[in-house]
C-alpha positions as CSV (number, residue, x, y, z in Angstrom):
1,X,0.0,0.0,0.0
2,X,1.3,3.5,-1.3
3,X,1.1,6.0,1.4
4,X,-0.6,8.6,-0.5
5,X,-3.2,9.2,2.7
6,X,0.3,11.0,4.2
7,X,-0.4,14.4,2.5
8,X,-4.5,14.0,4.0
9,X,-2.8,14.3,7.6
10,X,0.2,17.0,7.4
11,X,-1.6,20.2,7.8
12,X,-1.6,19.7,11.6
13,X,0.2,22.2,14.0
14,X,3.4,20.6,14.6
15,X,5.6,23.0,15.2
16,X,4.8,23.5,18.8
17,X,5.8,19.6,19.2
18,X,9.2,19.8,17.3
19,X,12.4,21.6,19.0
20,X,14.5,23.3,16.6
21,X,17.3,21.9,19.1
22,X,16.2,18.3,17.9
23,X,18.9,16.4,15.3
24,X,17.4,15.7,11.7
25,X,16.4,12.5,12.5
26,X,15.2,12.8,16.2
27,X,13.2,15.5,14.6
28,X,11.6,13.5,11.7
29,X,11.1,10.4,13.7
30,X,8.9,12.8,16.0
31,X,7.1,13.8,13.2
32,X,6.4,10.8,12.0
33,X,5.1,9.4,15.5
34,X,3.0,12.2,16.4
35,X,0.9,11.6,12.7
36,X,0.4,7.8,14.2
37,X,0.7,6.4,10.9
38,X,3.1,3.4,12.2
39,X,5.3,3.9,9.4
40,X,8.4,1.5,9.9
41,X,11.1,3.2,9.4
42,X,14.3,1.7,8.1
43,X,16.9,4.3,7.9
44,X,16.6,8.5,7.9
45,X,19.3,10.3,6.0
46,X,20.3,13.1,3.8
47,X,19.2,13.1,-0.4
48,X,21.2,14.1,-3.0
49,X,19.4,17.4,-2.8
50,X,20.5,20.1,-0.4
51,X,18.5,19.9,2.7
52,X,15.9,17.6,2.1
53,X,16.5,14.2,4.0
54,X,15.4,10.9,2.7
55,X,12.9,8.2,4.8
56,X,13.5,5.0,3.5
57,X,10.6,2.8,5.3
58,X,11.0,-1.1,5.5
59,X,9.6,-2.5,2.1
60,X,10.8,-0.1,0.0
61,X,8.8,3.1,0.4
62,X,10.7,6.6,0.4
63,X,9.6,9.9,1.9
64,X,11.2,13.3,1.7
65,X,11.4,15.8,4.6
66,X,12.6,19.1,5.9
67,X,15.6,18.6,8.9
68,X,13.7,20.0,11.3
69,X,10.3,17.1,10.2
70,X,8.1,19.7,10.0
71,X,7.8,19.8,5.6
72,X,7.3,16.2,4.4
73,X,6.4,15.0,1.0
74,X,6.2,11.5,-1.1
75,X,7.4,11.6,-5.4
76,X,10.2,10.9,-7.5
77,X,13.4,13.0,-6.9
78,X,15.2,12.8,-10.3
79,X,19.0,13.7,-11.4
80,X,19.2,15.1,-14.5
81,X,22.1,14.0,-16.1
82,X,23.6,14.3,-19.3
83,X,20.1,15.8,-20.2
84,X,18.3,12.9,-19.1
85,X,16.3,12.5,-15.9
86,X,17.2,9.6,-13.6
87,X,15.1,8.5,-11.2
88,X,16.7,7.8,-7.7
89,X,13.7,7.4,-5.9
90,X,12.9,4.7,-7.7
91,X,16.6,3.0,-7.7
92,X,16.4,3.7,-4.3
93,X,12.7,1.5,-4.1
94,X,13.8,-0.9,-6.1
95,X,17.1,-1.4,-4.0
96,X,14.8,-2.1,-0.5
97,X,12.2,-4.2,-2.6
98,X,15.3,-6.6,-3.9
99,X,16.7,-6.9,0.2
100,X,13.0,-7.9,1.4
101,X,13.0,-11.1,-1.5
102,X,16.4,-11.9,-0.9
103,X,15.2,-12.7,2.6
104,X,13.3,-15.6,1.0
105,X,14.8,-19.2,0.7
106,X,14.0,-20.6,-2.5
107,X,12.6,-23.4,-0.6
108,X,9.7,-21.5,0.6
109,X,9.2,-20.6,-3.2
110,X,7.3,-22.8,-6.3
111,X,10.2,-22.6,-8.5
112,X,10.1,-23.2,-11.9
113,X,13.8,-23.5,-14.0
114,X,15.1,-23.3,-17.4
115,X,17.2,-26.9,-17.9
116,X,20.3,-25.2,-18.6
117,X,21.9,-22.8,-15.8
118,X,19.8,-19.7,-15.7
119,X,20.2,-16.5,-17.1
120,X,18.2,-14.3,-14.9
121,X,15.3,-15.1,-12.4
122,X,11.7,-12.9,-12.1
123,X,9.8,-13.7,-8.4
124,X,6.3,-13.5,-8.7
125,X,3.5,-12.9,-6.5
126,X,0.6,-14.9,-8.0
127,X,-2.6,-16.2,-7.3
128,X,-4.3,-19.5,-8.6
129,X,-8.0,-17.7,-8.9
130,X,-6.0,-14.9,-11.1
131,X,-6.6,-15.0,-14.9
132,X,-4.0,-13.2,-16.1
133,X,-2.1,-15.2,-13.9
134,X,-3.4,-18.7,-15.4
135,X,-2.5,-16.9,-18.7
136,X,1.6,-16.2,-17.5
137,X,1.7,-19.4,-16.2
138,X,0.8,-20.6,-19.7
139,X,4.1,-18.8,-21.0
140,X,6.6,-20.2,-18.1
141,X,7.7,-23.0,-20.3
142,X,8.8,-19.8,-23.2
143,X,10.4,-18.2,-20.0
144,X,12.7,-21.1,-19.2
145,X,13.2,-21.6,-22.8
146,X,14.4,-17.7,-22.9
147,X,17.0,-18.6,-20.0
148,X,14.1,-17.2,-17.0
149,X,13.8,-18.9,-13.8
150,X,10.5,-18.0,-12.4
151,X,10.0,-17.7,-8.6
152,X,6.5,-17.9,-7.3
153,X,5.6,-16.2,-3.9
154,X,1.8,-16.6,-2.7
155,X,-0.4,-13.4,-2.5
156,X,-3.9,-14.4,-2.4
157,X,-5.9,-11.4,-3.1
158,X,-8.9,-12.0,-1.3
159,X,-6.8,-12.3,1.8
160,X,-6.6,-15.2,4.7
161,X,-9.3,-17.4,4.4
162,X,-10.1,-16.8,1.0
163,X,-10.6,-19.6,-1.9
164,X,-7.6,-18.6,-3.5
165,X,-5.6,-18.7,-0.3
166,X,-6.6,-22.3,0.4
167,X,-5.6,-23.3,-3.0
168,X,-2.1,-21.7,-2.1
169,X,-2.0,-23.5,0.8
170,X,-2.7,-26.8,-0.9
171,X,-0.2,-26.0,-3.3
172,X,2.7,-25.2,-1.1
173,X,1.6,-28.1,0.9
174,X,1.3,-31.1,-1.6
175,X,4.6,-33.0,-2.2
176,X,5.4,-32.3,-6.0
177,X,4.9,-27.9,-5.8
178,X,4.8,-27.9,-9.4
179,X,2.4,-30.3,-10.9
180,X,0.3,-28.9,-8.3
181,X,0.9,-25.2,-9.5
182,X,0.3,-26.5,-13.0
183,X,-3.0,-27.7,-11.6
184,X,-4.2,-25.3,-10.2
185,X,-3.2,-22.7,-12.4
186,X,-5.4,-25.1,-14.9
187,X,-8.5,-24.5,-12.8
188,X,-8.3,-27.6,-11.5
189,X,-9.5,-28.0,-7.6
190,X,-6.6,-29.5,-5.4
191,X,-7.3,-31.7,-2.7
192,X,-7.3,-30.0,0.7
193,X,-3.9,-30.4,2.5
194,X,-2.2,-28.8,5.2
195,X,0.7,-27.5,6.6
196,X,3.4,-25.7,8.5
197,X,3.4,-23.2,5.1
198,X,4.8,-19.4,4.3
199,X,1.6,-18.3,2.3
200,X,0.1,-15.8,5.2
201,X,4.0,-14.4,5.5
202,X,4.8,-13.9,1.8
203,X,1.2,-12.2,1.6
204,X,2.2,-9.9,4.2
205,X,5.4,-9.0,2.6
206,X,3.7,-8.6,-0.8
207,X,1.2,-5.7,1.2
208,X,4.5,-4.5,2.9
209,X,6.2,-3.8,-0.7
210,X,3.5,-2.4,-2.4
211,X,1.8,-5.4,-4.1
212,X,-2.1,-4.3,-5.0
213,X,-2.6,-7.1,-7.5
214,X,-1.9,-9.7,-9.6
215,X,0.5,-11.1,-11.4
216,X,3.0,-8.5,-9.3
217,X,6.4,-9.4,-10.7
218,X,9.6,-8.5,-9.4
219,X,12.7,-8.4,-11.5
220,X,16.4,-9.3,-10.2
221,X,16.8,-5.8,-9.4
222,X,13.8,-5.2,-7.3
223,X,12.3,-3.2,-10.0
224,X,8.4,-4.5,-9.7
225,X,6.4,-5.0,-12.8
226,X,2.5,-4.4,-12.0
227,X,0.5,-7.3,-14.0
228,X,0.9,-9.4,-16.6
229,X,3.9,-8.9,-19.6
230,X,3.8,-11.1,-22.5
231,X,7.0,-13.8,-22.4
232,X,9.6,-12.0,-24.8
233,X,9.1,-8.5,-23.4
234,X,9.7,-10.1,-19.8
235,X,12.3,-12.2,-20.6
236,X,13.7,-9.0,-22.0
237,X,13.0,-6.8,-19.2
238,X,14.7,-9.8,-16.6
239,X,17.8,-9.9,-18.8
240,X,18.0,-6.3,-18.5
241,X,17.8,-6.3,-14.9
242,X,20.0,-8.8,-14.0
């Protein structure tokens, strides 16, 4: 989840709360716990540009404030360079989004591989019940053919509970992961099974990074993909990335 409601809740008289004796980030970090939005904040330090101080939050996020906390703002801060605009914010996004799935074993992950050594690797956050996910699931086969290992993380969108969670469940819980991913992403109904299984954490992290939807696909990089991207382009865009 973006944290566009931030702007809603910033007009608020502050200033008698804040010390100018405060540092930067004792400052900002008051700020931020006086608007009770239980942001978690990962690291607080100075941009690129003069003055303004950067909020890295756990999962990616990044928020721009004044030193004293009292001026903060969410957007893309961009270096232009050579004529052409960079985007650091979103390098900077990206960066936090790859350390959050590199905290996942690929044993807690449906993994799907090309048969010679891979070339690059997407992770994606997928749903059984999703069409378009049924429809890149279709393509995986092109993808390992391309040189792309594809990583599958559970995010059931109609949360715990749902259909499509207990079909994740049942997937991460039968013996052979993939044949059951196959059949599922066949809309064909698994039997019931149980077990000690990551699906509620990955679905959490996916809401902590900014997963809405799916397919949600994250390339080597962290750069995240929103929906579905036909097999060439991808594989392009994962090579790229790499």
């Amino acid at each position: 989840m973006r944290v566009t409601r931030l702007i809603a809740g910033l007009a608020l008289g502050l200033a008698s709360t804040i010390s100018l004796a405060d540092d930067p980030d004792q400052a900002i970090r008051k700020t931020l716990d006086a608007l009770q939005l239980g942001l978690p904040i990962e690291s607080i330090g100075e941009s690129p540009m003069t003055g303004i101080y950067q909020v890295q939050l756990k999962g990616g996020r990044m928020l721009y404030t004044s030193a004293d906390g009292q001026y903060l703002m969410q957007g893309y801060l961009y270096h232009v360079q050579n004529g052409k605009p960079v985007n650091l914010t979103e390098q900077a996004e990206s960066r936090s989004i790859a350390k959050e799935i590199n905290t996942i074993p690929t044993s807690e992950m449906v993994v799907f591989s090309p048969k010679e050594p891979a070339k690059a690797h997407i992770t994606v956050f997928t749903d059984t019940d999703c069409g378009y996910c049924q429809k890149l699931h279709s393509e995986v086969p092109e993808l390992n053919r391309r040189g792309i290992e594809v990583r599958y993380v559970a995010f059931p969108r109609q949360g715990i509970g749902s259909h499509g969670y207990n079909s994740l469940v049942s997937v991460w819980c039968s013996k052979d992961r993939q044949a059951a991913m196959n059949k599922a992403k066949s809309r064909e109904e698994l039997p019931a099974a149980t077990c000690d299984n990551p699906v509620a954490k990955q679905f959490e992290l996916g809401q902590l990074i900014g997963v809405n939807g799916t397919p949600a696909i994250v390339l080597g990089n962290g750069q995240m993909i929103p929906g579905y991207q036909p097999a060439p382009q991808l594989a392009k865009l994962a090579l790229e990335a790499k």
